[in-house]
C-alpha positions, 0 to 999 in steps of 0.5 A: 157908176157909183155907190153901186153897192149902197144900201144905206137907208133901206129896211130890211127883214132877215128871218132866223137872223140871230145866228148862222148864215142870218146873223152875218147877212144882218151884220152886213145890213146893219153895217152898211146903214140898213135898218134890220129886223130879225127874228127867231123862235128864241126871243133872248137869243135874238135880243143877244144878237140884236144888241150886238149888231145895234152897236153899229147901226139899228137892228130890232129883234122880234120873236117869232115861230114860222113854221105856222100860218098863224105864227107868220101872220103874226109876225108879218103884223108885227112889221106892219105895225112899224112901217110902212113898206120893206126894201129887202126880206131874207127868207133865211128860217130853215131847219135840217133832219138826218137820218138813214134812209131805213129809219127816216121819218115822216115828222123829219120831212114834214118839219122840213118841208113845213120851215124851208118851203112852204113858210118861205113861199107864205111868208113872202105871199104876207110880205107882199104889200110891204114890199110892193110898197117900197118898189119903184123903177129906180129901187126895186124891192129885194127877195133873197131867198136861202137855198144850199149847195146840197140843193145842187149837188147830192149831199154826202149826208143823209139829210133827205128832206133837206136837199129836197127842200133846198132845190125846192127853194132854187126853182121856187125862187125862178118861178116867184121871180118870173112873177114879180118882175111886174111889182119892180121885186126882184128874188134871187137865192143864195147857195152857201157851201160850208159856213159856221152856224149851229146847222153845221156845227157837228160836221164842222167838228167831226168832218172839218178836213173832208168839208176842206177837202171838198172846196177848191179855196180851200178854207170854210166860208166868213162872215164877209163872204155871205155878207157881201153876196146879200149887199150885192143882192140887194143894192143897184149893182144888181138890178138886172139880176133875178131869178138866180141862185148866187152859188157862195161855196168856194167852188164847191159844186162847181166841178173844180 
């Protein structure tokens, strides 16, 4: 029953790592002795980051756009050329759009869409002979996938595409888990509620008390409290778990 939560030595791939949700679950690999590749469209912003995080550990930053098939190819090469298998991918890269519903637009929805399920779903399909690689009986390979409370409970907000999307994650992460049991992967989700990131950043200044007002804890989400569910998401205390969404919120959406 020891060292359940280790994952020291494992490779990992966090993607939109440089900030937000990303940046503090590559914070927590690296910490615990993960070699951590993140990326994100804005080189230097990663590179910033990376040379953080690589005080305590090693984090290597790439840029890269995955809202294209040719982008996530690229950046899929880019890996392959460093090594030969990945223990962990985050699939964390996502996007949000709000609008009224009377002036909502096609391009809010397919950018959406386009970033938080379709690259999600071909970057894994890419990733697959690394992380087949690195699958063993004893060590499985890890898929975290990062869904939202919006998709499972009704936003206040208008941000149509992005709670569709999110649950599009949640059922998306079951179906790839039924999947690649066999391969020894296991794909699970993470649901976080109100955390500090550029994607809440206005709501967070705007509607700070309502958010608090909304979450039975009481308080917005740390660092180590997303940190904590990707380590446990990816070490041997979970083994047995797949096909889950990790609900992260405080008690959210719990109903409390």
């Amino acid at each position: 029953m020891k060292n359940l939560f280790d994952i020291s030595g494992k490779i990992a791939v966090v993607t939109g790592g440089s900030r937000g949700i990303g940046a503090m679950i590559a914070a927590g690999y690296v910490e615990n002795g993960v070699k951590t590749y993140i990326c994100s469209r804005n080189a230097e912003q990663a590179e910033e980051t990376a040379k953080i995080l690589s005080e305590k550990g090693i984090c290597i930053a790439l840029q890269a756009d995955l809202a294209t098939s040719e982008g996530i190819e690229k950046f899929v090469a880019e890996i392959s050329m460093r090594e030969e298998k990945i223990d962990i991918l985050v699939n964390n890269a996502g996007a949000v759009w709000a609008a009224p519903i009377d002036d909502f637009p096609e391009s809010g929805w397919d950018k959406v869409m386009d970033i938080n399920v379709k690259s999600v779903f071909f970057l894994t399909q890419k990733f697959l002979p690394l992380l087949r690689a690195a699958a063993t009986d004893e060590n499985l390979a890890r898929i975290i996938n990062i869904a939202s409370v919006d998709g499972l409970s009704v936003p206040r907000f208008e941000t149509y595409s992005y709670s569709a999307s999110k649950a599009a994650v949640i059922h998306m992460t079951k179906v790839l888990a039924k999947r690649l049991a066999r391969d020894k992967i296991t794909v699970n989700a993470i649901a976080p509620g109100a955390f500090p990131s550029e994607m809440t950043k206005v709501v967070l200044q705007e509607h700070k008390q309502m958010m608090l007002d909304q979450v039975p804890l009481g308080r917005i989400g740390e660092p180590e409290d997303m940190a904590a569910a990707a380590i446990y998401l990816s070490s041997r205390a979970s083994s047995y778990v797949t096909g889950i969404t990790l609900t992260v919120d405080g008690g959210w959406v719990s109903g409390l």
